[in-house]
C-alpha distance (Angstrom), angle and dihedral (degrees) to the residues before:
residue distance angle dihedral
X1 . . .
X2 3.68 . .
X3 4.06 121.5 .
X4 3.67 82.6 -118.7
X5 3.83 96.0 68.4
X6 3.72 90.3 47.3
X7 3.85 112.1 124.9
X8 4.13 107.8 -134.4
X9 3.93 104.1 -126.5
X10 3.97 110.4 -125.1
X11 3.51 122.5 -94.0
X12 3.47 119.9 -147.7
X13 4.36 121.5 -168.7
X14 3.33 119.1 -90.1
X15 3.95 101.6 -89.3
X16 3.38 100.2 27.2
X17 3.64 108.6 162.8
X18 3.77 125.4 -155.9
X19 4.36 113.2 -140.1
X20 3.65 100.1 -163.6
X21 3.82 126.1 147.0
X22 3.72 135.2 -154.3
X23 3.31 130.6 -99.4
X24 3.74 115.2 -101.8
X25 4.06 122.0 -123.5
X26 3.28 99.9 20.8
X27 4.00 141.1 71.9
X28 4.27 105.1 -97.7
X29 3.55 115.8 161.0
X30 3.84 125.2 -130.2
X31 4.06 88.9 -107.2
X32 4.03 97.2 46.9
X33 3.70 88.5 52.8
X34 3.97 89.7 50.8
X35 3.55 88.9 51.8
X36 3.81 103.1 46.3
X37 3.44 87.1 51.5
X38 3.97 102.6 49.3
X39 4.31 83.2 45.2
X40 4.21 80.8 67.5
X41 4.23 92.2 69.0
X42 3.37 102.1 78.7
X43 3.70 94.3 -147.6
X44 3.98 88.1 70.1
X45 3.79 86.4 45.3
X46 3.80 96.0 56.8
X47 3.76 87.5 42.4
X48 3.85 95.9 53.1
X49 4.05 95.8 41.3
X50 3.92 86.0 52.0
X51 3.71 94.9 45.9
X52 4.04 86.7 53.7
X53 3.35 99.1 43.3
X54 4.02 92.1 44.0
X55 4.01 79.0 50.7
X56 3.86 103.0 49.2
X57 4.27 86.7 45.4
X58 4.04 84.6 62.0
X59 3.41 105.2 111.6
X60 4.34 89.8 -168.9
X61 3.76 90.3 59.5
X62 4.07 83.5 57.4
X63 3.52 91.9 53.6
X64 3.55 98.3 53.9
């Protein structure tokens, strides 16, 4: 992979806080709910798929 394809992680400003809410009904803990919510900026989804793909195309992890 070339430092040219490299996908530049997001950056967020310094205090950046996250509103999200639980889901109602059933059991979601404070961390899931963080989570789901960041997935919904893109930005962290295009960061995450490319991080998984980049991982799967490692041929050393397939070794292990």
């Amino acid at each position: 992979m070339k430092f040219s394809e490299i996908l530049k992680s997001p950056v967020f400003p310094r205090g950046h806080r996250w509103v999200f809410e639980k889901r109602k009904g059933i059991y979601e803990s404070d961390a899931t709910a963080l989570v789901r919510k960041m997935l919904e900026d893109e930005s962290i989804q295009r960061d995450q798929r490319f991080a998984w793909e980049r991982w799967r195309a490692d041929d050393r992890a397939a070794k292990s």
